[in-house]
Structure formats: C-alpha cells, structure tokens
C-alpha positions in Angstrom: 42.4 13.7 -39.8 39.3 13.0 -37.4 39.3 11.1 -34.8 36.6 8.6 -34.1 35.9 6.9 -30.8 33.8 3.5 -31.2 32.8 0.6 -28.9 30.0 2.1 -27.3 26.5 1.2 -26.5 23.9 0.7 -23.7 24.8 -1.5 -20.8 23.4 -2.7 -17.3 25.1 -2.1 -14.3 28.2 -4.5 -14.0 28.7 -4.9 -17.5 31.7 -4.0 -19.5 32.5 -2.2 -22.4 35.9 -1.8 -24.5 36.7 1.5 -26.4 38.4 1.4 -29.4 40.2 4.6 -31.8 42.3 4.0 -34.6 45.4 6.5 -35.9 47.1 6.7 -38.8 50.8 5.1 -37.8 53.2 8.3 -37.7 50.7 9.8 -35.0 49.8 6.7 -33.2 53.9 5.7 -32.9 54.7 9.6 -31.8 51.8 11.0 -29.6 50.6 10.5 -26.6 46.9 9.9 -25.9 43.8 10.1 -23.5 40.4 9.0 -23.5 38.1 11.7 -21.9 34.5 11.9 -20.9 31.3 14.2 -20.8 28.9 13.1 -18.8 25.5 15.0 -19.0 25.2 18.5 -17.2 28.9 18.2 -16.4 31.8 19.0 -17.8 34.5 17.0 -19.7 37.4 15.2 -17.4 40.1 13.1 -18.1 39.6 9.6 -17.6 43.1 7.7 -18.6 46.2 8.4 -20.6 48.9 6.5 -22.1 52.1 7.8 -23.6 53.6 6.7 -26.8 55.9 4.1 -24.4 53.0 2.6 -23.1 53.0 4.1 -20.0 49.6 4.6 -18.5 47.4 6.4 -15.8 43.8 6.2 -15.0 41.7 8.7 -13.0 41.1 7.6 -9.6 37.3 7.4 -9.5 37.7 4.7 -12.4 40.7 3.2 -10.8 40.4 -0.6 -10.7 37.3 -0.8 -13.5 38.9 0.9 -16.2 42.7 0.2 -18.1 43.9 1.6 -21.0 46.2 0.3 -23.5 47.6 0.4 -27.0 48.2 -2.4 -29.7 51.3 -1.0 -32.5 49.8 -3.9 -35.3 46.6 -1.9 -35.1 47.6 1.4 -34.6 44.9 1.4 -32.1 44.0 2.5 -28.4 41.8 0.7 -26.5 39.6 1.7 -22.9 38.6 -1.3 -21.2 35.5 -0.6 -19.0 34.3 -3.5 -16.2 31.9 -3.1 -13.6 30.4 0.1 -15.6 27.9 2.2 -13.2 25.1 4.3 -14.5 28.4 7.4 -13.0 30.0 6.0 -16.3 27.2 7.3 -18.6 28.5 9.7 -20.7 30.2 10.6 -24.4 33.4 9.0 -24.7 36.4 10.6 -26.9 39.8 9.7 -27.4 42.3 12.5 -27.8 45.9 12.3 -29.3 48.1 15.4 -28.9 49.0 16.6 -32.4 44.8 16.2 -33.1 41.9 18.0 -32.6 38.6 16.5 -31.0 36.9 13.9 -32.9 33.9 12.2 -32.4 32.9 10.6 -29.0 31.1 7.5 -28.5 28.1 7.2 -26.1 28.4 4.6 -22.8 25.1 4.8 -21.4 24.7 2.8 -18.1 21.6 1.2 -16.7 21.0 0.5 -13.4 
C-alpha cells in the first residue's frame, strides 16, 4: 500500500490550501497519523498528528494556520493550511504508523 498525499499546488501569500490522503479502512480506523514536511535545503519535521481518536497536535510554528483532522466516511485525513507563507513551501507527506513513506505533494508559496 502507498500512500499518496494530494491537494497541493502554487499559492500567493495568504492563501490556503487543504491536504488530503486516503487509507484503506482497517489502517485508517487503527493507526495514528501525521503530516510532515521537507522544505528545500532542510530537513523533514513534523508538522501535525492526529491519533486514531481524533486527537490532534500541530507544530508550534504552524500553530493557528494549520489544523488537522480526519473524516471515518472517507477514510481520509485532511491538513488544512490558511494564511500559507512562502516558510510553508515545501513537499508535503502524510504518514500513518503501520506504512512506509508515500508520495508527498508540493505547497509552493509565493510571496
């Protein structure tokens, strides 16, 4: 099973963006998961994470801009991005505990 992130795209400063990766059910109704981020030159960090309960927590730079959450009918986790910088510009990958790295999606940011 691969995991791909989607939603992404090029965006002015201020703009929004919402993440989307879809699971099979057994995985999305047992793991936990987190979106992560590369941005270029750097290395990747953790950007949000929400357990299989639906309990949440988002990186403190992104605090306030960025929420997580998960919809069961669609077996799907979201990343909703407001206020997006041209900071935010990076790949984009979703990560659930019993997988192994899928694809990212590119956020690039304009200023």
């Amino acid at each position: 099973v691969q995991l791909q992130a989607s939603g992404g795209g090029l965006v002015q400063s201020g703009e929004s963006l919402k993440l989307s990766c879809v699971v099979s059910g057994s995985i999305f109704s047992s793991d936990s998961m987190a979106w992560y981020r590369r941005a270029p030159g750097k290395g990747r960090e953790s950007v949000a994470a929400i357990d299989n309960n639906g309990r949440s927590r988002i990186a403190s730079f992104v605090k306030g801009r960025f929420t997580v959450s998960r919809d069961s009918a669609k077996n799907t986790v979201y990343l909703q991005m407001n206020n997006l910088t041209p900071e935010d510009t990076a790949i984009y990958y979703c990560k659930f505990s019993s997988l192994d790295w899928g694809q990212g999606t590119q956020v690039t940011v304009s200023s």
